[in-house]
C-alpha positions in Angstrom: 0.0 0.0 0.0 2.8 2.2 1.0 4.5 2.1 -2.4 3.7 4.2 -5.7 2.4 2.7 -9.0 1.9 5.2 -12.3 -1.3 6.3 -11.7 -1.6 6.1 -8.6 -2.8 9.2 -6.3 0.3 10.3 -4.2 -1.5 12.1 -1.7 -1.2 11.3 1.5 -3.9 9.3 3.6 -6.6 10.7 5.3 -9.0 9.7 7.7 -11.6 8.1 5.7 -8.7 6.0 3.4 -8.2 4.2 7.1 -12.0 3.7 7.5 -12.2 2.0 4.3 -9.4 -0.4 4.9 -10.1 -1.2 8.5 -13.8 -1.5 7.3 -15.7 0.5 9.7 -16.7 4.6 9.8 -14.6 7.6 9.8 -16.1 8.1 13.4 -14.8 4.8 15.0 -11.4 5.7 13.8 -11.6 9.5 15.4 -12.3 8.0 18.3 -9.3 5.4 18.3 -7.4 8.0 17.8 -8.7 10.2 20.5 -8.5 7.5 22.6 -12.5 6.7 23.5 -13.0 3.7 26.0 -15.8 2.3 24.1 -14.3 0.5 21.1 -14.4 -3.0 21.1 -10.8 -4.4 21.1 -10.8 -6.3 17.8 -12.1 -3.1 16.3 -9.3 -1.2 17.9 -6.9 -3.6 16.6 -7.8 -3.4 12.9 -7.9 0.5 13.0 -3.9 0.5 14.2 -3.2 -2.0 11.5 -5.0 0.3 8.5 -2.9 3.1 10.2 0.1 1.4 10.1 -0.2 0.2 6.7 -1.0 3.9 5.0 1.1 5.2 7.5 -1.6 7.6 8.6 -0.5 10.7 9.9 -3.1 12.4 11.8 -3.6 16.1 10.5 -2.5 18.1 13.9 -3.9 21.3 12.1 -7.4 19.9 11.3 -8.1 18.2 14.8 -7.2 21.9 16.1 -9.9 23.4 14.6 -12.5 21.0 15.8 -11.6 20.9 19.3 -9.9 24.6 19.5 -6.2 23.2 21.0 -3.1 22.9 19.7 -1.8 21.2 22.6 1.4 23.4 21.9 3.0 25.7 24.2 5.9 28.4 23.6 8.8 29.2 25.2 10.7 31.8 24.8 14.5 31.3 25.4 17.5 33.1 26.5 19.9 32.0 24.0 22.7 31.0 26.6 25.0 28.1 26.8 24.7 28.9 30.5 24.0 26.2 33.2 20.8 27.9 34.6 18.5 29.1 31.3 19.4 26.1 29.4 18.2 23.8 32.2 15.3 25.7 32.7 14.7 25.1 29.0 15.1 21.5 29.4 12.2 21.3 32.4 10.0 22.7 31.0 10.6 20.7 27.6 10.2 17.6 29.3 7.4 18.5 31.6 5.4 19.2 28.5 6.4 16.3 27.0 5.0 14.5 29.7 2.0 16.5 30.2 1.1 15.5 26.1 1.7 19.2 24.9 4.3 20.0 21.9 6.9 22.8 22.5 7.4 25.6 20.0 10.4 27.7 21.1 12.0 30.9 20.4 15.2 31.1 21.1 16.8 35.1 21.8 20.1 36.9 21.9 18.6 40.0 23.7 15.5 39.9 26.4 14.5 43.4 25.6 10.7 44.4 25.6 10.4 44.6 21.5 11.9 41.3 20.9 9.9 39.4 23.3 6.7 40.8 22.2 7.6 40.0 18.9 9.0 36.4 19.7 5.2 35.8 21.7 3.9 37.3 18.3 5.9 34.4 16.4 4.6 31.9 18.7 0.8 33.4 19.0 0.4 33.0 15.1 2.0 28.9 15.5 -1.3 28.7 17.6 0.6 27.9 20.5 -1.9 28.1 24.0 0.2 30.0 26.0 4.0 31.1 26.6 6.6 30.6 29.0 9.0 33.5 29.0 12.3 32.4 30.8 13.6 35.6 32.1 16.7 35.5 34.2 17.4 39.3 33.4 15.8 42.5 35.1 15.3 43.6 31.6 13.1 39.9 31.0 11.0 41.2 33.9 10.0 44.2 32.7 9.5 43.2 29.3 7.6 40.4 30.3 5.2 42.8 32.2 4.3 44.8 29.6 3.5 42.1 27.0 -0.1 42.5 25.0 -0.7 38.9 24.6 -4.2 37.4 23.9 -2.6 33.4 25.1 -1.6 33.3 28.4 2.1 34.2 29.8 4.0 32.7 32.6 7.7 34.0 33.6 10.3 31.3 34.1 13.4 32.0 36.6 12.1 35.7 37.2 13.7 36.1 40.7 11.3 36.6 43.7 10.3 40.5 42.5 8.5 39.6 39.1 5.2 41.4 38.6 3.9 38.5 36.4 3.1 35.0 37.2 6.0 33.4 37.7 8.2 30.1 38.8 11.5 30.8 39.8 13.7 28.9 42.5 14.5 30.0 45.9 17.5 31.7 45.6 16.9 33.9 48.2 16.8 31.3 50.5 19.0 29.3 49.5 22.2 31.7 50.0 21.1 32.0 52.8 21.7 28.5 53.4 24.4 28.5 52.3 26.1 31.7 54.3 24.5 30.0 57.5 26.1 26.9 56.7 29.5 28.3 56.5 29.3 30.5 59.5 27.8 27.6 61.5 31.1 26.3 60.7 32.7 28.7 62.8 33.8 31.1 60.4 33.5 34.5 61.5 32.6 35.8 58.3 31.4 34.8 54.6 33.3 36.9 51.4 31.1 36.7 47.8 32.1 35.9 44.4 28.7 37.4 43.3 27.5 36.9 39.5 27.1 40.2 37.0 24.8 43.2 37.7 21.1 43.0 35.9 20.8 39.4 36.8 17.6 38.5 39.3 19.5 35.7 40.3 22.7 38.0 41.3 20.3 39.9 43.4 18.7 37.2 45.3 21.9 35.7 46.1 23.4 38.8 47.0 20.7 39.7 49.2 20.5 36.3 51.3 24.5 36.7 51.8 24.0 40.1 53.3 21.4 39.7 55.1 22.1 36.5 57.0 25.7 38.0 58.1 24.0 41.4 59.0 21.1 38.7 61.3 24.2 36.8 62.9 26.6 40.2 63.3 29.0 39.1 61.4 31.2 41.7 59.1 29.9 42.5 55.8 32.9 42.1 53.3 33.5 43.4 50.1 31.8 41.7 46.9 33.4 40.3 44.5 32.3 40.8 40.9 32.2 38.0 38.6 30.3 36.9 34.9 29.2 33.6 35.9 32.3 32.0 34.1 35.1 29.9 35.8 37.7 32.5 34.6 36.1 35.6 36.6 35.9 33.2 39.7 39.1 32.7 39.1 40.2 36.3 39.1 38.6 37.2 41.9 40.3 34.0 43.5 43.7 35.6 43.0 42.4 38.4 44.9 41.2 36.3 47.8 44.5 33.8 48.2 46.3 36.9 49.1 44.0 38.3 51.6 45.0 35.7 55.0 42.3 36.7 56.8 39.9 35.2 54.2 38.4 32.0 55.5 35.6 31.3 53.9 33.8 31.8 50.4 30.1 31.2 48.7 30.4 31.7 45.1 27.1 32.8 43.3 27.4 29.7 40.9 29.3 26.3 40.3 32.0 27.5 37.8 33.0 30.7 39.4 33.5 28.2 42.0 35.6 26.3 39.9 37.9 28.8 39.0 38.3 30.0 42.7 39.6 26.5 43.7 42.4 26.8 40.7 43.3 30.5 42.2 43.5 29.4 45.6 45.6 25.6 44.8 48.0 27.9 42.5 48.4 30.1 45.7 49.0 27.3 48.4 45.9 28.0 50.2 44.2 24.6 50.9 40.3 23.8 50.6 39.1 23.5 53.1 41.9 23.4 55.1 42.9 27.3 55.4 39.4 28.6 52.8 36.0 26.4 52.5 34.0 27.2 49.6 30.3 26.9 48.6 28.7 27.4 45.1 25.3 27.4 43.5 23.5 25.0 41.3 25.1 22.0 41.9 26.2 21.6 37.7 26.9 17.4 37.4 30.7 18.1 37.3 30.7 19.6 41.0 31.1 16.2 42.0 33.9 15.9 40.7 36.1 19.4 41.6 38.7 19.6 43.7 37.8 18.7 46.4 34.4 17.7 45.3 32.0 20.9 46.0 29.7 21.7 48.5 26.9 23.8 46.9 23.1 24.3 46.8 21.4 22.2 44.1 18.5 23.8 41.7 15.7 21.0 40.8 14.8 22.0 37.3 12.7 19.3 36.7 10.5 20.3 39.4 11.1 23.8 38.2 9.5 22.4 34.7 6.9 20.9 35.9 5.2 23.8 38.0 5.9 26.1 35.6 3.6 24.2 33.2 1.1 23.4 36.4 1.0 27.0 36.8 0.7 28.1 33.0 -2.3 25.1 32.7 -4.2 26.4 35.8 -3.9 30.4 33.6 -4.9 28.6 30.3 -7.8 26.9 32.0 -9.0 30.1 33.9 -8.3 28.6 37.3 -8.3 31.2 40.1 -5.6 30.4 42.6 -4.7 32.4 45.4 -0.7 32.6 44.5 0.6 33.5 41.0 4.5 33.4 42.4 6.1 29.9 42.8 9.5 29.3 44.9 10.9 25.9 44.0 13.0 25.2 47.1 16.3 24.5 46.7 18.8 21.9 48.4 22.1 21.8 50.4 24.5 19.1 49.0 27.5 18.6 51.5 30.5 17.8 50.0 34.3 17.8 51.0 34.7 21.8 50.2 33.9 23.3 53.5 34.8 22.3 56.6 35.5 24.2 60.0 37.0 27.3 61.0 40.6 27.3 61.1 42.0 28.7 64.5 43.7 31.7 64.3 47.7 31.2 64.8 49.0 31.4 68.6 52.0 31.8 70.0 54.3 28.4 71.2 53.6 27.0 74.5 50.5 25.2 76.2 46.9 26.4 74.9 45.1 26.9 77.9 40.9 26.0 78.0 41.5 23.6 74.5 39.2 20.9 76.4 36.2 23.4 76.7 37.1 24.8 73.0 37.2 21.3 71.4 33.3 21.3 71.8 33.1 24.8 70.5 29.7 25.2 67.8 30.3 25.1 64.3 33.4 22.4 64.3 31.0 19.9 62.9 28.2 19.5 60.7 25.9 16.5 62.7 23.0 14.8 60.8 24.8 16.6 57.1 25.6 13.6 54.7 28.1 14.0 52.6 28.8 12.1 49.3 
C-alpha cells in the first residue's frame, strides 16, 4: 500500500482511506485515535493495523480546529550556553512532553521588551496556547510585564520580584543557606564571588548573603564581581588567596567556583583546610572538583513541571490564590567546606582547649556527605 504505481494518487492518507481499509466509519477511527473507552478491542486492533499500513499521519492542524487546542505551548529562550537558562529550557521541555503538549520555542540573543513581544507574536500565530518567557534578566521582567498577549504568559526564573506569574527557585533562601552553613562552621565571616549586575538571580543571592551575616553580626565584606564564568571566579580568586584573613567563600554559581579553587591551589591555600568554599546549582561536574564541591542544588525538573502546572491552571481560567512559585532549593555537603581554622597562637600550652574542642560550628551533625 505504501508504495507508488503510475497512476496512482500520491497524496497522502486521510481519515476516511483508514475507514475503508479497516472496514468501519470515519467516526470509530476519530475515536481510536482520540483515545474513547468504548471501542471494542478487535475493532481497535484493525484500525492501528490500516494506520500502520497507510502510515496515517493524523492532521494536527485539522483536529485543532475542531476541538480549539493545539496542545502546543511556547517558550521563549534566552539564548545562553549557561547552566541555569538552558536547564530551565530543558524542564520545562520535558514537563510538556510528559503532560502530552508539543513545545514551540524561540530562542533570543537580547530579552528586551520589543523582541519578546515579537517572539510571543511568532509563537501566538503557530497557535501555540500559551507562553513561557524564561527571564533570568531584570530587563526579561520588565518586558515580560508589559506584553499585549491574547494566550496566556508565565515568567520562568524571574527572581522573587516579578510582577507576572512566575516560577523561579528559591534563591533567596538558599544563600542563605548556604552563608548559614558556613558561619555555623565557625567562620566569622562569609566573602562573595557574586554573579554580574542586571541578573535577578545575582540579586537574590546577593541579598541572602548580606542579610544572614547582618542577622548573625558578622562583618559584611567586600563583593566580589564575577560573569558567571570559571575564569572571573578565578580572578577574583587571586584576589582572595592573598588576603589571610579570608576564611571562607560562597560563590554565586558552580563555575565561578571552579575557577576560585584553581586561584587558591595555585596560591598554596588549601580547601578547606585554610578557605571552604560553597557554590550554587550544583552543575553534574561539581562532584567531581577539587575537592568535590559543596553547593546548593536547583531541581529544574521540578522547576519544569510547575511552571507548566501553573501556565495550565492560567490557560484553563483557574483562580488560585498565588501566582508566584519558589521551587526550594537543596544543600548538598561535599568535602569543600569544613570548619573554621583557628587563628595562629604563640608556642607553648593552649590553655581552655578541652572546653574549646566542643566549641559550635566544628562539625556538621545529621549533614551527609557524598
Amino acid at each position: 500500500m505504501g508504495s507508488e504505481t503510475a497512476g496512482t494518487d500520491p497524496r497522502q492518507p486521510v481519515m476516511a482511506d483508514v475507514a475503508k481499509l479497516a472496514g468501519v466509519s470515519h467516526q470509530t477511527v476519530s475515536r481510536v485515535l482520540n483515545g474513547a473507552p468504548h471501542v471494542r478491542p478487535g475493532t481497535r486492533d484493525k484500525v492501528l493495523a490500516a494506520i500502520r499500513e497507510l502510515d496515517y499521519r493524523p492532521n494536527s492542524a485539522a483536529r485543532a480546529l475542531v476541538t480549539r487546542r493545539s496542545q502546543t505551548l511556547g517558550v521563549v529562550s534566552f539564548a545562553s550556553t549557561l547552566y541555569g537558562p538552558a536547564s530551565m529550557l530543558d524542564g520545562i521541555e520535558q514537563a510538556a512532553r510528559s503532560a502530552g503538549y508539543f513545545v514551540s520555542v524561540a530562542s533570543l540573543r537580547s530579552l528586551d521588551a520589543r523582541s519578546v513581544q515579537e517572539a510571543v507574536d511568532r509563537l501566538r500565530d503557530q497557535g501555540v496556547e500559551g507562553v513561557a518567557v524564561i527571564a533570568p534578566q531584570i530587563s526579561a521582567v520588565g518586558a515580560v510585564a508589559r506584553l499585549s498577549s491574547s494566550v496566556p504568559v508565565v515568567a520562568v526564573g524571574s527572581g522573587s520580584r516579578s510582577r507576572v506569574p512566575m516560577v523561579a527557585v528559591d534563591n533567596l533562601t538558599g544563600a542563605t543557606a548556604a552563608t548559614r552553613h558556613l558561619l555555623d562552621l565557625g567562620h566569622g565571616t562569609v566573602h562573595h564571588v557574586a554573579g554580574p549586575a542586571g541578573w535577578l538571580e545575582t540579586q537574590d543571592r546577593l541579598d541572602g548573603w548580606r542579610r544572614t551575616l547582618e542577622e548573625a553580626g558578622a562583618p559584611v565584606p567586600q563583593v566580589y564581581s564575577g560573569d558567571w564564568s570559571a575564569r572571573s571566579g578565578y580572578e577574583a580568586g587571586r584576589q582572595i588567596a592573598a588576603d589571610p584573613e579570608v576564611t571562607a567563600v560562597f560563590c554565586a554559581n558552580d563555575h565561578m567556583a571552579l575557577g576560585l579553587l584553581r586561584a587558591l591551589h595555585e596560591a598554596g591555600r588549601p580547601v578547606p583546610g585554610e578557605i571552604s568554599v560553597i557554590g550554587f546549582d550544583d552543575i553534574p561536574e561539581s562532584a567531581y572538583f577539587t575537592p568535590p564541591l559543596t553547593t546548593v542544588r536547583q531541581d529544574f525538573g521540578e522547576l519544569g513541571r510547575r511552571a507548566l502546572e501553573l501556565l495550565v491552571e492560567e490557560l484553563a481560567g483557574v483562580a488560585h490564590a498565588r501566582s508566584h512559585v519558589l521551587v526550594a532549593p537543596e544543600m548538598v555537603l561535599r568535602r569543600s567546606t569544613g570548619p573554621a581554622r583557628r587563628p595562629a597562637r604563640p608556642a607553648g600550652p593552649e590553655p581552655h582547649a578541652r572546653e574549646r574542642a566542643g566549641r559550635p560550628g566544628a562539625s556538621y551533625p545529621g549533614a551527609a556527605r557524598p
